[in-house]
N, C-alpha and C positions, 0 to 999 in steps of 0.2 A: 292465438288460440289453436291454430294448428302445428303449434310446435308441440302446446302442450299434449292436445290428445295424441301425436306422435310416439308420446315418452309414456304417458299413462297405458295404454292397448299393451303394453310389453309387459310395461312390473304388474300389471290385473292377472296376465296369462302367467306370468311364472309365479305367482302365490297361489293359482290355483295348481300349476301341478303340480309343487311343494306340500301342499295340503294334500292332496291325493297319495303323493305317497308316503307323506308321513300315516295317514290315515291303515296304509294296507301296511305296513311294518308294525303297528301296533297291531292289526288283527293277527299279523303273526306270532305274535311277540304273548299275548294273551295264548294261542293254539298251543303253543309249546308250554308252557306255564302249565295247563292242562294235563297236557302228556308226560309231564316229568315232575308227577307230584310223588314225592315216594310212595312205595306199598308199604302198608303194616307189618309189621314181622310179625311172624307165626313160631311158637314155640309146642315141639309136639313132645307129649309127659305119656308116659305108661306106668300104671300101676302094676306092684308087684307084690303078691300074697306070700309073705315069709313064713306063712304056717306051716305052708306044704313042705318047708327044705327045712324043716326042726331037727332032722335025725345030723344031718350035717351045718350045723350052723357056723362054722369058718368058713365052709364053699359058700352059704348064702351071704356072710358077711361080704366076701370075697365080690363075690357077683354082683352086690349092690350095691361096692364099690367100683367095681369095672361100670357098673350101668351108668353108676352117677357120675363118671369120669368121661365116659361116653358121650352124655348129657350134657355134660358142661363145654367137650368139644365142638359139640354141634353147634352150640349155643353161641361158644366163641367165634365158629365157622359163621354161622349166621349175622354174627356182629360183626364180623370182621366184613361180609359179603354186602352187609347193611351200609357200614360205614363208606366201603367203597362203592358202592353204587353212588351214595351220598355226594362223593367227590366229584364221582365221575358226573353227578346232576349240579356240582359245584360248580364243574369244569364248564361245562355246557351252559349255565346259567351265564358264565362272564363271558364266553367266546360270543353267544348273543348279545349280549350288552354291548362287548366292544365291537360286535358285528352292526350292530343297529347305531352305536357311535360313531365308526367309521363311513354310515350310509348319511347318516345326519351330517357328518361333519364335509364329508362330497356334497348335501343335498345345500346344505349353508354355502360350499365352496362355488359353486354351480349357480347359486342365487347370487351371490354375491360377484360372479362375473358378468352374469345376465345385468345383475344391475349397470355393474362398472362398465360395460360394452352399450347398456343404454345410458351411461353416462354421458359414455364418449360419443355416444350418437348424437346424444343432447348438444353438446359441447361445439363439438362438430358443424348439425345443424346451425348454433349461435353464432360460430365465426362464419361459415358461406352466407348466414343472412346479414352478417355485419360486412362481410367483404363484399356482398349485393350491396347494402346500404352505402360504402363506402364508395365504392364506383360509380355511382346512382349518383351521388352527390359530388363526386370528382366530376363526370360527366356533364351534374348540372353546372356546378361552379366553373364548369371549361363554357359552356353555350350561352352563361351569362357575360364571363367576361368577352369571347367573340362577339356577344349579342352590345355589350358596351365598347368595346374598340371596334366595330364595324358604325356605331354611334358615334364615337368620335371621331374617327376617322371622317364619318360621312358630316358632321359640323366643323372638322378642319378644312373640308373639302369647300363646305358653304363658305365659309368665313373667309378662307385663300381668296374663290371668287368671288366674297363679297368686295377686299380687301383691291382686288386687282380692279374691280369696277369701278370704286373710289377712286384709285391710282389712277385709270385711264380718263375718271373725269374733272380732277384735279388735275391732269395734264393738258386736256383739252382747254381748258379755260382758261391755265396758263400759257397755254401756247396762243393761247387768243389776245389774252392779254400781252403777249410779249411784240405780236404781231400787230396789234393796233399801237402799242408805243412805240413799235418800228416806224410805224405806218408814219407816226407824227412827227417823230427824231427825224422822218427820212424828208417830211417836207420841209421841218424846220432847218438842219442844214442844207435843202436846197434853194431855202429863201436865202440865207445867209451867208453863202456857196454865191448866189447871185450879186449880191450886196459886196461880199470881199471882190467880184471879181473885176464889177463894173470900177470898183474903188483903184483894183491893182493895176487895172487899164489906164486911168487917170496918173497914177504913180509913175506907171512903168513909160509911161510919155514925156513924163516932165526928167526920168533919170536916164533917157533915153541920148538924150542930146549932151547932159553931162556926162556921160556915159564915154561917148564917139570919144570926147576928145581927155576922157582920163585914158582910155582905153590904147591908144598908141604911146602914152607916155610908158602906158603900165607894162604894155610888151614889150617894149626896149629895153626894161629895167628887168623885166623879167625874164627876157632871153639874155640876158650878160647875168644875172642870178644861177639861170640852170644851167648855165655853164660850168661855174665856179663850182656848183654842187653836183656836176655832174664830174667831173676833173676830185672832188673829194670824194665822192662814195664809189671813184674807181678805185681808189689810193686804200679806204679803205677794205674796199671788197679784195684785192691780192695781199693784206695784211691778217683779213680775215681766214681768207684760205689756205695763207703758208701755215699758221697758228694752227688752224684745224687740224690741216695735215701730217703737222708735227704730234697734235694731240694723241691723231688717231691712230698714228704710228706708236706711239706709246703704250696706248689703252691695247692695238693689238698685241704688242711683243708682251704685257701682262697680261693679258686673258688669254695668250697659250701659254703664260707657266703657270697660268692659275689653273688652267682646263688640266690640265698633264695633274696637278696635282688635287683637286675637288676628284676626277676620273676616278682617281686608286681610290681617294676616299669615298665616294659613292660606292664603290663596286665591292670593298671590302666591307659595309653597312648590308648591302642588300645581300650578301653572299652568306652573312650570318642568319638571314632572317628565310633562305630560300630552303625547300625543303622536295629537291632531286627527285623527280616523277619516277616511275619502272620503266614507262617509254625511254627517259633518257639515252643517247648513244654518245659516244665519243668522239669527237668532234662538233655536236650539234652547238650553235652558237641564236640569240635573238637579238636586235637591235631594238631597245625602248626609249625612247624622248619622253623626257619627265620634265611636268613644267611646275616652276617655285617660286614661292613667295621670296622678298630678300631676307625673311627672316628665317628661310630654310623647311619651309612646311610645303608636304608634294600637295600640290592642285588636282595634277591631273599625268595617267599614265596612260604613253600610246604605244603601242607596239607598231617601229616604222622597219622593219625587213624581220618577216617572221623563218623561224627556224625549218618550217614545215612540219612539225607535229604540235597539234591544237595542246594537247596537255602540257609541253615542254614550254609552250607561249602561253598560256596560264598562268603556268607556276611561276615563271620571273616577274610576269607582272603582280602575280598575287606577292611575289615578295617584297618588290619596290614598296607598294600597299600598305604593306605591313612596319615596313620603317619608318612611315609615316613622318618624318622631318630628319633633315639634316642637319645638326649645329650650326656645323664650321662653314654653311654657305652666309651665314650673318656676320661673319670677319669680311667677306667680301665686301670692295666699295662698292656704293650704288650705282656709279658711274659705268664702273668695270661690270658690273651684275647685268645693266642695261645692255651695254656693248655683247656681252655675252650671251 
């Protein structure tokens, strides 16, 4: 309602000043109309008595032809002064008309902004009360869903603790229960605990005295046994360590022609993949330990004597990184890979 009387109070007042002045252009418009009504023409005649000029009646022909030639000048002068007035109230007739067109057609142009500016007021008004409305109801649609997620929140919060109190007393009971079957397992094998031991007491008496006299047969036999196998697992422990030794001699003279040549091929892998800091100098060198699967995939890259510039020890490791596996360390045997 007070949008509307907003829009109304505007277009009331500008049809009345439209009416006001169309009202005083007509009273003009009539005042002139008034004023510029032609006048009557006037023709002025004199009579002339040709009795008196009888002795010369060529001179009075003559003269009543000048008169009426005279006459008809005037006449003409008058029509002619007649008709130009005429125009000249012609003229004046349209330049008000298109004067009064011109004022109408501003007084239309003028209305018709007033309106289109109380359009736009209108307009205007509609979207700040639709863009109130809007935010109003973002607002509320924001306070309902905190007013429901501080709801749930607060029933996940119940429900956690409900959940944890159930847990704590389903534990309790179980813990009760595991501790009274303790309790009972624990007498039962201590009955039973009693029972085998008084039994193994009785046993261990009777295998006691059989016992004494296996028991010196059993050590003579068994000291001439640990001899024998003592005299054999020396035999074979210096069989076993020439063999090793010979192995390990092997396995090393291969793992440095294999190191000499995995070496170039690592270095020429990572050298493709490194990408030369601005720090770099001439001479600077890093030492990195890269550790591999046997099928050639890097695990893990450490940098063991760094070059002393943080960026130039980055970038080799970022490039090892980047190589991400080595083929040709899966030619390697496993044996050698281990050794290695």
């Amino acid at each position: 309602m007070d949008n509307y009387r907003s829009y109304v109070t505007p277009v009331i007042l500008a049809t009345l000043v439209h009416l006001v002045m169309l009202i005083l252009l007509a009273g003009y418009w009539f005042d002139f109309r008034e004023q510029t009504k032609a006048q009557p023409r006037s023709i002025q005649a004199r009579m002339i008595d040709l009795s008196s000029f009888q002795p010369d009646q060529a001179a009075a022909q003559q003269a009543a032809e000048q008169a009426r030639a005279d006459q008809q000048a005037r006449a003409d002068e008058q029509r002619r002064q007649a008709e130009a007035e005429q125009q000249r109230q012609e003229q004046q007739r349209q330049a008000e008309q298109q004067r009064q067109a011109e004022q109408q057609r501003q007084a239309e142009a003028q209305r018709q902004a007033e309106a289109q500016q109380a359009e736009q007021q209108r307009q205007a008004e509609q979207q700040r009360q639709a863009e109130q409305q809007r935010q109003a109801e973002q607002q509320r649609q924001a306070e309902q869903q905190r007013r429901e997620q501080e709801a749930e929140a607060q029933r996940q919060r119940e429900l956690t603790a409900q959940r944890e109190a159930e847990s704590r007393l389903r534990a309790d009971q179980e813990r009760q229960q595991r501790e009274e079957a303790e309790r009972r397992a624990q007498e039962q094998r201590q009955q039973e605990e009693q029972r085998r031991q008084e039994e193994q007491r009785r046993q261990e008496e009777q295998r006691r005295v059989e016992e004494q006299r296996r028991a010196e047969e059993q050590r003579r036999q068994e000291e001439q046994r640990r001899q024998e196998e003592q005299r054999r697992q020396e035999a074979e422990r210096r069989a076993q360590e020439e063999a090793r030794a010979a192995a390990q001699a092997a396995a090393q003279a291969a793992a440095e022609a294999v190191i000499g040549d995995i070496g170039s091929y690592i270095q020429a892998l990572v050298s493709r993949n490194w990408n030369i800091p601005a720090t770099a100098r001439s001479g600077m060198s890093a030492t990195v330990e890269i550790q591999l699967t046997p099928a050639g995939d890097i695990v893990d890259v450490r940098i063991v004597r760094s070059s002393g510039d943080m960026a130039f020890d980055r970038s080799v490791e970022q490039a090892v990184r980047r190589t991400e596996r080595l083929p040709r360390v899966s030619e390697v045997d496993p044996m050698l890979f281990e050794s290695v």
